[in-house]
N, CA, C and O of each residue as an XYZ file, in Angstrom:
440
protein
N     275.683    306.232     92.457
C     274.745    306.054     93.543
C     273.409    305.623     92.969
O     273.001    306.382     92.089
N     272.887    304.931     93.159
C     271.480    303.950     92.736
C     270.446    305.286     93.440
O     270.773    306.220     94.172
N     269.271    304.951     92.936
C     268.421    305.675     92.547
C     267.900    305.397     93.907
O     267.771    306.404     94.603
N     267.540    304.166     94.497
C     267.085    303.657     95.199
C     268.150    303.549     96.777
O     267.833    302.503     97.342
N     268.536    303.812     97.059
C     270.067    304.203     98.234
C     269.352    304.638     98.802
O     268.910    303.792     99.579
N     268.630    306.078     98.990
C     267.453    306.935     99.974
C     266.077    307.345     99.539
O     265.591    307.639     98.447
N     265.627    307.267    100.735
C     263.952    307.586    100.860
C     264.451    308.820    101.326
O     265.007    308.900    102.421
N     264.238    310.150    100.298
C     263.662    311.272    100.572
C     262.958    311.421    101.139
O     263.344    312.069    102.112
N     261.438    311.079    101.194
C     260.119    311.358    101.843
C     260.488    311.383    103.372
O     260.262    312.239    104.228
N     261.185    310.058    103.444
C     261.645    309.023    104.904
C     262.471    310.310    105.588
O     262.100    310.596    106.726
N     263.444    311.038    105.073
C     264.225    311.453    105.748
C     263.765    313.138    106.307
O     264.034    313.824    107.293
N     262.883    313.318    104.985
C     261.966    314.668    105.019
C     261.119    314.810    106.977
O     260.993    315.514    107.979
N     260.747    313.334    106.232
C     259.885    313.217    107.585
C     260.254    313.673    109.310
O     259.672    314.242    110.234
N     261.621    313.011    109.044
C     262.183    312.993    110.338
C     262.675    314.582    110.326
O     262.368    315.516    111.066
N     263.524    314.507    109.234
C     263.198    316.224    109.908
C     262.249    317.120    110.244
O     262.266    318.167    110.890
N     261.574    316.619    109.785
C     260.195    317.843    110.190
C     259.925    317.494    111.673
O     259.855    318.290    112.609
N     259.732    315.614    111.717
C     259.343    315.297    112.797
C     260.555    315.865    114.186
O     260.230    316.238    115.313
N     261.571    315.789    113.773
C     262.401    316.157    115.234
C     263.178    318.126    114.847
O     264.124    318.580    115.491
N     262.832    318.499    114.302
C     263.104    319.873    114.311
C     264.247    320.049    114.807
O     265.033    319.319    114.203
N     264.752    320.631    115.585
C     266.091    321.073    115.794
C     267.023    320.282    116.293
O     268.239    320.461    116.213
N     266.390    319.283    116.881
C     267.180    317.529    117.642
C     267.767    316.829    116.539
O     268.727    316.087    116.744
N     267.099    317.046    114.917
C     267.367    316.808    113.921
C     269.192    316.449    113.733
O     269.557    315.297    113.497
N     270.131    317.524    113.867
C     271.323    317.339    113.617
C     272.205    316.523    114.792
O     273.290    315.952    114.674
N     271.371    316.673    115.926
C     272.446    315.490    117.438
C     271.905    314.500    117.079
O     272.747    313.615    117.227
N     270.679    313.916    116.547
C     270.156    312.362    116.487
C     271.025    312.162    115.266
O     271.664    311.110    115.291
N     271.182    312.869    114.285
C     271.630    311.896    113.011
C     273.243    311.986    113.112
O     273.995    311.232    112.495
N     273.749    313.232    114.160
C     274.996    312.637    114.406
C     275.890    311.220    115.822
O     276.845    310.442    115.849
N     275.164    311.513    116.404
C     274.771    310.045    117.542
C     273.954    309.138    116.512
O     274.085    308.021    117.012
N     273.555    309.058    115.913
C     273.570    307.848    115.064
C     274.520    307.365    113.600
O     274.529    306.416    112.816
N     275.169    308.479    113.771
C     276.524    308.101    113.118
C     277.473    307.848    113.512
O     278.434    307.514    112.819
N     277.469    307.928    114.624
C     278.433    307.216    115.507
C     278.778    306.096    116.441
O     279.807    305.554    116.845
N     277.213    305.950    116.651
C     276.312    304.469    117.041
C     277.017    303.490    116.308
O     277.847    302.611    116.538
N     276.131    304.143    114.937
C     276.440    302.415    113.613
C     277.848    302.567    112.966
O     278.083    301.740    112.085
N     278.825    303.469    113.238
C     280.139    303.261    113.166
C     280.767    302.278    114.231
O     281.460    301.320    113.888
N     280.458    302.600    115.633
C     281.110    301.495    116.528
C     280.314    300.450    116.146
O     280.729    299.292    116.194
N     279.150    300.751    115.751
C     278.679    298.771    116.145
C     278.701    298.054    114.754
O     278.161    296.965    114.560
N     279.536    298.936    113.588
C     279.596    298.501    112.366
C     280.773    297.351    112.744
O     280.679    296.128    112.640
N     282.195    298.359    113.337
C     283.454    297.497    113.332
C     283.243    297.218    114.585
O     284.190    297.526    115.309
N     282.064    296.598    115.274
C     281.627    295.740    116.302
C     281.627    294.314    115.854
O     281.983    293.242    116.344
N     281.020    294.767    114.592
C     280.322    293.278    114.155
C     281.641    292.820    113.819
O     282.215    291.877    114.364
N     282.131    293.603    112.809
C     283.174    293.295    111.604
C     284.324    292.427    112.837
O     284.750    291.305    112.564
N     284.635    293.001    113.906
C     285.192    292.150    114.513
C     284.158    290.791    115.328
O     284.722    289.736    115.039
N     283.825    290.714    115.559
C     282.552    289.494    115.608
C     282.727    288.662    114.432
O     282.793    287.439    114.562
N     282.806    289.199    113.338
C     283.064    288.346    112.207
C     284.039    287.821    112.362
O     284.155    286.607    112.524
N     285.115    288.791    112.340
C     286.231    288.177    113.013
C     286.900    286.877    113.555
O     287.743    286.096    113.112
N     286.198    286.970    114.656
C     286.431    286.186    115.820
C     285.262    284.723    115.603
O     285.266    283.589    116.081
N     284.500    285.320    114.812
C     283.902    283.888    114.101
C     282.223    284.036    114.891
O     281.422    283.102    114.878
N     282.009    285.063    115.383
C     280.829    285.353    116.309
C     279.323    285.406    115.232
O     278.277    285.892    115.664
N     279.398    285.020    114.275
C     278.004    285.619    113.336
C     276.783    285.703    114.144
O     275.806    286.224    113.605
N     276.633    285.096    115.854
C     275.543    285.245    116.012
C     275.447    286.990    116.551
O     274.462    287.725    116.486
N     276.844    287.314    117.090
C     277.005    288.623    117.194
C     276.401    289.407    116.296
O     275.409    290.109    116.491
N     277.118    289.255    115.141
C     277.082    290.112    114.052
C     275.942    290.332    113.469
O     275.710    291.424    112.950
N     275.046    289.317    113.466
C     274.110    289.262    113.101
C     273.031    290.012    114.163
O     272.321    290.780    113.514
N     272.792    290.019    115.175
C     272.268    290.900    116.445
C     272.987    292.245    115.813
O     272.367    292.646    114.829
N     274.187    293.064    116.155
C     274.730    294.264    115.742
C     273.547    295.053    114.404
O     273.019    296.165    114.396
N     273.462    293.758    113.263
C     273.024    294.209    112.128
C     271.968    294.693    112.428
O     271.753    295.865    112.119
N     271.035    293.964    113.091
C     269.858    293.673    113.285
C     269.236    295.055    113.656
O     268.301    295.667    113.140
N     270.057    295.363    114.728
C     269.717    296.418    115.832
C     269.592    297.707    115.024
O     268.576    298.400    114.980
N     270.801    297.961    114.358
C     270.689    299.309    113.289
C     270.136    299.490    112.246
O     269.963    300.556    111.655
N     269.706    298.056    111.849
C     268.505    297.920    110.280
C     267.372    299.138    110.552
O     267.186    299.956    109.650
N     266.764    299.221    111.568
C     265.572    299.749    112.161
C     265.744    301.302    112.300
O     264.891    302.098    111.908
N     266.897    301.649    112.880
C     267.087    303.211    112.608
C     267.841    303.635    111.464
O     268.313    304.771    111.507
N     268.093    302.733    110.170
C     268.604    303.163    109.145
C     267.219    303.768    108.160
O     267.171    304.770    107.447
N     266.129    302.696    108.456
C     264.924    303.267    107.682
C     264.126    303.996    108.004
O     263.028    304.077    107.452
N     264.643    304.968    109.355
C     264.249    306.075    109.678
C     264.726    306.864    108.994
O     263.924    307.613    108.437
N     266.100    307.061    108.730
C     266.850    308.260    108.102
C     266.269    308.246    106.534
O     266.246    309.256    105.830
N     265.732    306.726    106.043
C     265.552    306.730    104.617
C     266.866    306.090    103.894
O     267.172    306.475    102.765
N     267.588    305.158    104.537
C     269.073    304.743    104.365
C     268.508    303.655    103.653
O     268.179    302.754    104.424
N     268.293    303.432    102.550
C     267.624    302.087    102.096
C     268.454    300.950    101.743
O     268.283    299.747    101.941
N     269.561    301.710    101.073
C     270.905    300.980    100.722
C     271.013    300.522    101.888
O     270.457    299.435    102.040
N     271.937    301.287    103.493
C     272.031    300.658    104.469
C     271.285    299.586    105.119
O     271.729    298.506    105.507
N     270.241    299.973    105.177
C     269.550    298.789    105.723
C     269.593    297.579    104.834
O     270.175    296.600    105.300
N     269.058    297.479    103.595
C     269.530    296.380    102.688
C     270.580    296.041    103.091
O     270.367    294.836    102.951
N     271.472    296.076    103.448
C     273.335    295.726    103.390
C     273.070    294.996    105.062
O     273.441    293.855    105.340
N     272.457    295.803    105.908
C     272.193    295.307    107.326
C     271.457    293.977    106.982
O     272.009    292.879    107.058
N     270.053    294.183    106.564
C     269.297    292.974    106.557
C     270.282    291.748    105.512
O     270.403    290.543    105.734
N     270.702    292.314    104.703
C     271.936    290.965    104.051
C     273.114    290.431    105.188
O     273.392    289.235    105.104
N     273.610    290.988    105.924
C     274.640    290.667    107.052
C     273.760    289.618    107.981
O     274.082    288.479    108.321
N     272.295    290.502    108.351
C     271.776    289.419    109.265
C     271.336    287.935    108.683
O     271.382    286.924    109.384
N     270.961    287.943    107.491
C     270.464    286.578    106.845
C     271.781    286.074    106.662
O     271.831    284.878    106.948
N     272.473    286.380    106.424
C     274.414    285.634    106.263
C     274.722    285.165    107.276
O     275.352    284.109    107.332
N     274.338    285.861    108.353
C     275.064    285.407    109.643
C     274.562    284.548    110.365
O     275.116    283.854    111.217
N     273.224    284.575    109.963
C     271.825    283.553    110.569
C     272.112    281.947    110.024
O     272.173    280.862    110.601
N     272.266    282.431    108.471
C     272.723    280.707    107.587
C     273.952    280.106    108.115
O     274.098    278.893    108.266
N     274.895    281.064    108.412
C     275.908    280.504    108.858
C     277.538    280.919    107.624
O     278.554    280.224    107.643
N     277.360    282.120    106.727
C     277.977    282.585    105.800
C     278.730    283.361    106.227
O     278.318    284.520    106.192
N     279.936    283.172    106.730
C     280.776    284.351    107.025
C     281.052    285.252    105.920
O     280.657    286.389    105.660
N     281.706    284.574    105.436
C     281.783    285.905    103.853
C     280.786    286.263    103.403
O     281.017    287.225    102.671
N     279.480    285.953    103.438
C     278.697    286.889    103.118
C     278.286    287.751    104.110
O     277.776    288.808    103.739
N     278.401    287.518    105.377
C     278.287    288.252    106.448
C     278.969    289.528    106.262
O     278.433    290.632    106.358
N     280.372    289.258    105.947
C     281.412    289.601    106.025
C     281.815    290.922    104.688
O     282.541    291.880    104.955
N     281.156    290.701    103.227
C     280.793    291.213    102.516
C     279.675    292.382    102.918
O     279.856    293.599    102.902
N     278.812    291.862    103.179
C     277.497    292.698    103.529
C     278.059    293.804    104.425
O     277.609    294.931    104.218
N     278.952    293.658    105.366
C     279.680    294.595    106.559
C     280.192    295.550    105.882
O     279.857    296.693    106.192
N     281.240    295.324    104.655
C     281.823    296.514    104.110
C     280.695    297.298    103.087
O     280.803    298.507    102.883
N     279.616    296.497    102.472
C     278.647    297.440    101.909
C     278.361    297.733    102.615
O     278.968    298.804    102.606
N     277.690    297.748    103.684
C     276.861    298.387    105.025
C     278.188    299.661    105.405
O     277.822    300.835    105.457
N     279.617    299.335    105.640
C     279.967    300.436    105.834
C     280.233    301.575    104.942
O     280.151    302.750    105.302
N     280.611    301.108    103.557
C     280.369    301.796    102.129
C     279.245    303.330    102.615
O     279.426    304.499    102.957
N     277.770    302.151    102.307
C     276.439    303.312    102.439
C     276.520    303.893    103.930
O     276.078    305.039    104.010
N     276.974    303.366    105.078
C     276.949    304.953    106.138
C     277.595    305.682    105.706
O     277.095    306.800    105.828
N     278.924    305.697    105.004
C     280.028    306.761    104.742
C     278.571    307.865    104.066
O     278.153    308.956    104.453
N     278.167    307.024    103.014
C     277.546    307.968    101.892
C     275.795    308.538    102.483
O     274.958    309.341    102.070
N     275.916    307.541    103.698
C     274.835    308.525    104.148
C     274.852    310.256    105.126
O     274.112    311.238    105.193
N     276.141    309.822    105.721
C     276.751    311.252    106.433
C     276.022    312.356    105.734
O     274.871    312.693    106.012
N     277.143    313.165    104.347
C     276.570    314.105    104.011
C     275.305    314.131    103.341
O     274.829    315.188    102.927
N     274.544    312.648    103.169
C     273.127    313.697    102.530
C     272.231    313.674    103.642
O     271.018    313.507    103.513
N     273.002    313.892    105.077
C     271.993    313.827    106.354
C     272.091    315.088    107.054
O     271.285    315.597    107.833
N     273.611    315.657    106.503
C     274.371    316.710    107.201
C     274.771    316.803    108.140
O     274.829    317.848    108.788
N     275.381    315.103    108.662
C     276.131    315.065    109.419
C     277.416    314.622    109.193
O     278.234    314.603    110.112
């Protein structure tokens, strides 16, 4: 795991900031960017990158809430892939992006 994968501070924050809402937000958001992960991945699929690229887009923003740095990197790589017109890199970027949610679960405790 890279050094650089999570913002501690980032994730500190939010817990403090949402106190006991803490464990339903980070599990509704693990379940969010699971459907709209193999949202995209089928979008890719089907040849949709402008999809996929929207999907990415949308969850980049609450990944760097949690401090998901890896994730979001992997998001913002799907959306520039999908924007150029790169399916396989689109398509690549999707399974790192799903890689780092797996590995963000438990250091969120969800």
């Amino acid at each position: 795991m890279s050094t650089n994968e999570f913002d501690e501070a980032a994730l500190a924050e939010l817990r403090e900031d949402l106190g006991d809402a803490f464990a339903d937000f980070a599990c509704r958001f693990l379940a969010s960017a699971r459907s709209e992960l193999e949202a995209a991945r089928k979008d890719l699929q089907a040849g949709d990158l402008a999809g996929a690229g929207a999907r990415a887009h949308a969850l980049k923003g609450t990944a760097g809430y949690f401090g998901a740095v890896a994730l979001a990197d992997c998001l913002a790589r799907l959306q520039r892939a999908a924007a150029s017109g790169d399916g396989g890199g689109a398509a690549s970027a999707a399974v790192e992006a799903s890689q780092a949610l797996v590995r963000l679960g438990p250091r969120i405790g969800a």
